[in-house]
N, C-alpha and C positions, 0 to 999 in steps of 0.2 A: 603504943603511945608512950610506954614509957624511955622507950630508946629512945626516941625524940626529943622528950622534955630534958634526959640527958644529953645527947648532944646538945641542943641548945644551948642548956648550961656551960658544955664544954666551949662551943664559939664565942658565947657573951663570956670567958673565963679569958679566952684566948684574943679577947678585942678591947679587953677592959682598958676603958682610961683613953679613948677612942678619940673623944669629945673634943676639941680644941677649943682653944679659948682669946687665939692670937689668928694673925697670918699666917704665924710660920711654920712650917710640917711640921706635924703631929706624928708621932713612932708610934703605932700600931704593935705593942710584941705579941708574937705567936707563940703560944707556950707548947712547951712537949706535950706530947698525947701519948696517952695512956696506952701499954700494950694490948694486941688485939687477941682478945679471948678465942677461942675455936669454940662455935655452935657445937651442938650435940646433935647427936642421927646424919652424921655427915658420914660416914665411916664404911658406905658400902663402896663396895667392889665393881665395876672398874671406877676408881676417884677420879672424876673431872677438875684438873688441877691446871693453874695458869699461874707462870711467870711474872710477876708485876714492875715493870720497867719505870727511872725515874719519870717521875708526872712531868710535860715539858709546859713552862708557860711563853706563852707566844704573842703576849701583850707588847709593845711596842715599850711601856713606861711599867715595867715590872717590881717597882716597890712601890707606886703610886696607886690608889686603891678610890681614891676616887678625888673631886674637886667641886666646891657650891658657893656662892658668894654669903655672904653674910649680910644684910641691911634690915631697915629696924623704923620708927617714929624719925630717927634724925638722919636718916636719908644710908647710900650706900659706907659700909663698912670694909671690907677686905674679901678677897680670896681666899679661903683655906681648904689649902691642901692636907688628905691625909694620906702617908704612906705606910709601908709595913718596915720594920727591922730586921724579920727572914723571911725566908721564900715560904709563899703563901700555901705553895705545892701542897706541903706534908698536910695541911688541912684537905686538901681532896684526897688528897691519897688514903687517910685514914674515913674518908665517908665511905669511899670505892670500898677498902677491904670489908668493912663491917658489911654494906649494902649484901658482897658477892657471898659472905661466908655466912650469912643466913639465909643466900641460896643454896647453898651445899657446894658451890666453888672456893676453892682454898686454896691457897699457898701453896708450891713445891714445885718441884719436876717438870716440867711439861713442856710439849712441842706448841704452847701455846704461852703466845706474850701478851701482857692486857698493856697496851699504854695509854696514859690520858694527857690531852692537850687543852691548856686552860686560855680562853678567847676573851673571857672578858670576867674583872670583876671589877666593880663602879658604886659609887656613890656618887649624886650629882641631887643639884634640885630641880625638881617636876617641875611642869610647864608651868603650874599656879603659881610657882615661888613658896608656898608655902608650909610644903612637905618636903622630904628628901626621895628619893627614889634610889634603891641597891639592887643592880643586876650581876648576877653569876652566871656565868655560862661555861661548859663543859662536854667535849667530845672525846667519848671510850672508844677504843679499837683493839681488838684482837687478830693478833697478826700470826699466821703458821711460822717460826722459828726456821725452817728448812726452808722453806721459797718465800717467804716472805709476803708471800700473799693474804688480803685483808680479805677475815674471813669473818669479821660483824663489826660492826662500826654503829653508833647512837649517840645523838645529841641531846645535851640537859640545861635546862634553864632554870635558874632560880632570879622570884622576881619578890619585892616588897618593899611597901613606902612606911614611912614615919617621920619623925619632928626629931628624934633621938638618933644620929650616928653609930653605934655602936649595937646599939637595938636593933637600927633598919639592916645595914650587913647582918647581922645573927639570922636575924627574919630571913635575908635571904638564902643564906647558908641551909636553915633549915627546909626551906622551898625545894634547896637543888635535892636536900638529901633525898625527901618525901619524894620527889621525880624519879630520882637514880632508885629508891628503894623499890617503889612501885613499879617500874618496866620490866616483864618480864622477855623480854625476848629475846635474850643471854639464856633462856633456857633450852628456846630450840637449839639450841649448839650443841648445848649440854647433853638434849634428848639422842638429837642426833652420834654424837660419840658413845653412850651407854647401849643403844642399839645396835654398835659396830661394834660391840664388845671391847672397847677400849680402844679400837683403831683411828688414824687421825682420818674426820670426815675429806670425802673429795671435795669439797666443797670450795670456791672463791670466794662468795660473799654470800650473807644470812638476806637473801632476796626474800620481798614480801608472799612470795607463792611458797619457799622455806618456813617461815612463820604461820603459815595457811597452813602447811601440813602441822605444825609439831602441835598448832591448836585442833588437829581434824576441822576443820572448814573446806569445803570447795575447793581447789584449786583453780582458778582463773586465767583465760587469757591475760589479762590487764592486770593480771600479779606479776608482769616477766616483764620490767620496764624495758623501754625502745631502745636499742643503740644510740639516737641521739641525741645529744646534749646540748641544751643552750648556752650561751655565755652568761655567765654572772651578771645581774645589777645587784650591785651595792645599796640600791633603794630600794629595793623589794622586800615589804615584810608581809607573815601570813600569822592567822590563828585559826588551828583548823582541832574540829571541837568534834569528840565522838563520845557519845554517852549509850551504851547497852544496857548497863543492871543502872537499876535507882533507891538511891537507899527510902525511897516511900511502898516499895514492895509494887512500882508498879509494872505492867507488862512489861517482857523484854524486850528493847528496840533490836532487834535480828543483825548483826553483821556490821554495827553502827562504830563498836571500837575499829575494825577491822578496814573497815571504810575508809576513818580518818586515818589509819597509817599507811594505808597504800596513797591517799591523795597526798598527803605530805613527803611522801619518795619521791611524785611525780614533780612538786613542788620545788624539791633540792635538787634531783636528781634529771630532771626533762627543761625545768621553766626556767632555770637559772636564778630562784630564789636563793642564799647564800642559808645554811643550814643555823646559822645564831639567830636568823631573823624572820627563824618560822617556829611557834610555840602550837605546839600537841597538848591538846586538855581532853584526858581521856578517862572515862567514870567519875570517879570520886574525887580526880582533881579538876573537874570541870563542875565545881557547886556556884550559887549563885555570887559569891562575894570572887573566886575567878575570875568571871566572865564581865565582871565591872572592871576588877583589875586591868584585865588583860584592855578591855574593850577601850575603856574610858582613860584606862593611864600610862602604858605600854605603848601604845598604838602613838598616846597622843606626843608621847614623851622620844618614839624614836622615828616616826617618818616624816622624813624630812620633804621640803617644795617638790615638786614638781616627780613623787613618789610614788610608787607604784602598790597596792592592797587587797589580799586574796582573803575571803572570809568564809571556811567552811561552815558547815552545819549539818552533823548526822546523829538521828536523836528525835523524841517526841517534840513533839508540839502541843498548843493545848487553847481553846481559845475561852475570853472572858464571856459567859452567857450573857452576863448584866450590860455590858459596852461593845460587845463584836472584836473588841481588839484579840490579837493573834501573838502569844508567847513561846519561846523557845523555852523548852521545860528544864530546868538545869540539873543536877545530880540531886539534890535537895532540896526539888521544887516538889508542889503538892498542890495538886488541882484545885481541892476544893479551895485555896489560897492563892490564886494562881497570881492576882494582882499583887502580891507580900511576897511571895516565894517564885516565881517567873521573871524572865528576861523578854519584856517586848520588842515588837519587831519595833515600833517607834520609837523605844528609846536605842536599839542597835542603830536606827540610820539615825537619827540624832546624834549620837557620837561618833561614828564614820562621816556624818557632814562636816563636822571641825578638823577633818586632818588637811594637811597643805597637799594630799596626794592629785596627781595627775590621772589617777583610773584607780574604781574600787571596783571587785567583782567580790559577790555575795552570792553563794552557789549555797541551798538551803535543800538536804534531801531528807523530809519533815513532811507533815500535813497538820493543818490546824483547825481543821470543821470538829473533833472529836468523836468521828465516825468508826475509827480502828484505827488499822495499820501503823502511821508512826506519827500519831497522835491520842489524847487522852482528854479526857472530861469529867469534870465531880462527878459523883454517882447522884442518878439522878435529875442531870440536868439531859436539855433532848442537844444533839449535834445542832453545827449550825449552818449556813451557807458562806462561807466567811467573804471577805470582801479582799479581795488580794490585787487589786488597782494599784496605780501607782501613788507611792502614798505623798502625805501631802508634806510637799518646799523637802523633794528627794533632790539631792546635790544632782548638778549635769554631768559629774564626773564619776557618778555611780549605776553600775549594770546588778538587777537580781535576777539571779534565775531561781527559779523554785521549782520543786519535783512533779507538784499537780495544782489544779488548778482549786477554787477554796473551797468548793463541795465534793470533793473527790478525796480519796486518801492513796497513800506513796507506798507501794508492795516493796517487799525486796526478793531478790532473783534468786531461788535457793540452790539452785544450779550454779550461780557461778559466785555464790558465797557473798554477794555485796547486796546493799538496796539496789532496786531496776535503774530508778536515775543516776547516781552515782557510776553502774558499771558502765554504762552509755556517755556519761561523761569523761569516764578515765581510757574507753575504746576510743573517743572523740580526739582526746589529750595524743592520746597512743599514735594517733595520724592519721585516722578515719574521716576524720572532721576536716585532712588538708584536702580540698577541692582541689586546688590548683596544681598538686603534685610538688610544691615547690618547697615544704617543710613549711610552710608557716598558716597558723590555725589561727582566727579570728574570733572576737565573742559570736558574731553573728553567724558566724559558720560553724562554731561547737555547737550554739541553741537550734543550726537546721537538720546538724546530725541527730541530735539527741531527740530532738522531739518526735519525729516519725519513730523514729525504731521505740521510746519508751512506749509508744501508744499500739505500736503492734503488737509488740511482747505481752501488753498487760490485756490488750485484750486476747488473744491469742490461748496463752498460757495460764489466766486468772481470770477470764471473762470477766474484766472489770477496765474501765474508762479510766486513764492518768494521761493528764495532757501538762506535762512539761510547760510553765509561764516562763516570758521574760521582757523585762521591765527596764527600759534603758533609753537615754537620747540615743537618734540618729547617730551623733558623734562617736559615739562610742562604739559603735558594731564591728567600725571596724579598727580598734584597737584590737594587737595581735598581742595573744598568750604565747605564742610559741613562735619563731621567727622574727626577733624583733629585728 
């Protein structure tokens, strides 16, 4: 906590004086930052050491940092703009070093280049008018210096609203850092090179079945994403949400991180979601004041008409004994509070109803009777038969599928390292689900794959009943996830 509360210091030092008070740009100065200390216990043998190449920013408007109107009691006031005075870079570049060298990746030598590409940093005001909203975004790659081959590549969002300019950027500064701090999957690389005794791994790219191994998980078919690729939309945006440990001590949801970052490959990498406009909230950055963020002000703040919206969900559930309603359990949610400390399913589609999107899919591999599996209950209270109908004034432009149906609970496959529906949906994704042979998968042709096989596995292998729901107008079945 405390490297954080300094940073922070350090961006709100480095942003100071932010605030405008005209039309005219605002200079933003970036101040020097302080040299970077070397961690201690770094020091063994073979040193996994990486190259740190200039940060490139690839903003279109690269001193400009963001834009909000200003209006008031006496109607609109101005435009103001704020820009920066230096390149914004050396502020990532000094998150990057501190983040890697308290992993035991350091500076020097190496047939390894880290560079970072900076996509977006903004200030602008929220859709209410009456907050600001500051988005950071950031993409790491490590490239083998001798072939030039990208051998791990990861994307970072920092996101945070407020009334204050120079507050809200800090805020989100602080966001990116906490993302980039917490990711460890720069370690499977690292594992990987210490295990070859120093030698450069053969490896191309840090594939989700690469990451399977360096955590011991399963290895998966549906970890070794498909040759093909969709074309980009530019209005494709995703939140895909995987919580395993809980800081309420309570069971572990089995393979729930590990879930959400294979769906999110499949996301960037198969659907043609563009990777700034899919956000990973995974454990402890998926608590309940995220999942409003992300849900209610993100969403609402960047998809645009006629836009496309993918909503994961891996992680407990929990339902209210006293009202039947059915909550997604957040990192810092707590049963016996569920209505205080939970995210309902009705306030999710409540805020997925206001967006201008053309197609929402809401893919939920959960259970919320509080019978077991990936679901939870105060102690004390009996499970319940939940009611998982279509709920009520659901947009026509929204599809859910859910992992089982509301008296049943969602197993996960220990075989193949994921929940049973999730793996059945990402085999779906994979091309199982194209009928026609033609490369293009449907909502209603993913939910005809998934549902026979989740119900044969589960009874088969768990002698236990999951029937895969799905919840959707006619119109929408056959909107295509792949193939557009």
């Amino acid at each position: 906590m405390t490297w954080r509360l300094g940073f922070l210091a350090l961006i709100l030092a480095a942003l100071y004086g932010c605030f405008p008070t005209t039309g005219a740009p605002k200079v933003i100065p970036v101040s020097e930052l302080a040299p970077m200390q070397q961690s201690e216990g770094v020091d063994r043998e073979p040193a996994f050491t990486v190259v740190m190449d200039r940060f490139i920013d690839e903003r279109s408007t690269r001193t400009t940092l963001g834009q909000y109107d200003i209006g008031g009691k006496g109607g609109f006031f101005g435009t103001v703009t704020i820009v920066s005075d230096r390149d914004v870079t050396e502020v990532f570049e000094e998150l990057v070093k501190r983040s890697f060298t308290r992993r035991g990746i350091r500076q020097g030598p190496s047939p390894f280049i880290l560079r970072g590409s900076i996509k977006k940093v903004s200030v602008g005001a929220s859709p209410d008018s009456q907050t600001l909203m500051a988005e950071t975004f950031l993409e790491l790659t490590i490239v083998n210096s001798g072939t030039g081959a990208r051998i791990w590549q990861k994307s970072f969002v920092g996101l945070a609203s407020g009334i204050d300019p120079k507050t809200t950027l800090a805020h989100a500064f602080q966001d990116l850092a906490i993302a980039v701090d917490k990711d460890d999957s720069v370690l499977g690389l690292r594992q990987m090179f210490v295990a070859a005794g120093g030698r450069l791994p053969e490896v191309v790219v840090i594939t989700p079945s690469a990451q399977a191994i360096a955590k011991n998980l399963p290895v998966s078919d549906v970890d070794e994403l498909p040759v093909v690729r969709a074309r980009q939309n530019k209005n494709a945006y995703a939140v895909v949400i995987g919580i395993e440990q809980y800081r309420q001590n309570l069971p572990k949801a089995d393979y729930a991180v590990h879930d959400a970052q294979v769906v999110a490959e499949y996301l960037t990498k198969v659907m043609g979601y563009p990777e700034e406009n899919v956000v990973t909230l995974l454990d402890d950055k998926a608590s309940m004041s995220d999942l409003a963020k992300y849900f209610e002000k993100w969403l609402l703040n960047n998809v645009e008409k006629d836009g496309t919206v993918f909503v994961y969900y891996s992680g407990h559930g929990a339902p209210n004994p006293n009202t039947g309603d059915a909550y997604l359990v957040p990192f810092d949610g707590d049963p016996a509070f569920i209505d205080q400390t939970g995210y309902s399913l009705k306030r999710l589609y409540e805020s997925l109803g206001k967006l201008p999107a053309r197609d929402i899919v809401v893919a939920l591999d959960s259970c919320f009777s509080g019978a077991g599996g990936r679901s939870v209950i105060a102690r004390g209270a009996r499970p319940l038969v939940m009611n998982l109908e279509t709920p009520r004034n659901q947009s026509r432009n929204m599809a859910i599928i859910s992992a089982s149906s509301g008296d049943q609970i969602s197993s996960t496959y220990d075989e193949k390292g994921h929940g049973l529906f999730t793996y059945f949906l990402l085999k779906g994704l994979k091309g199982e689900a194209d009928a026609s042979g033609k490369g293009q998968i449907d909502i209603g042709g993913l939910f005809n794959y998934v549902k026979p096989n989740v119900e044969r596995v589960a009874r088969k292998v768990y002698n236990n009943e999951q029937s895969p729901q799905l919840i959707a107008p006619d119109e929408l079945m056959k909107e295509r996830l792949i193939g557009r």
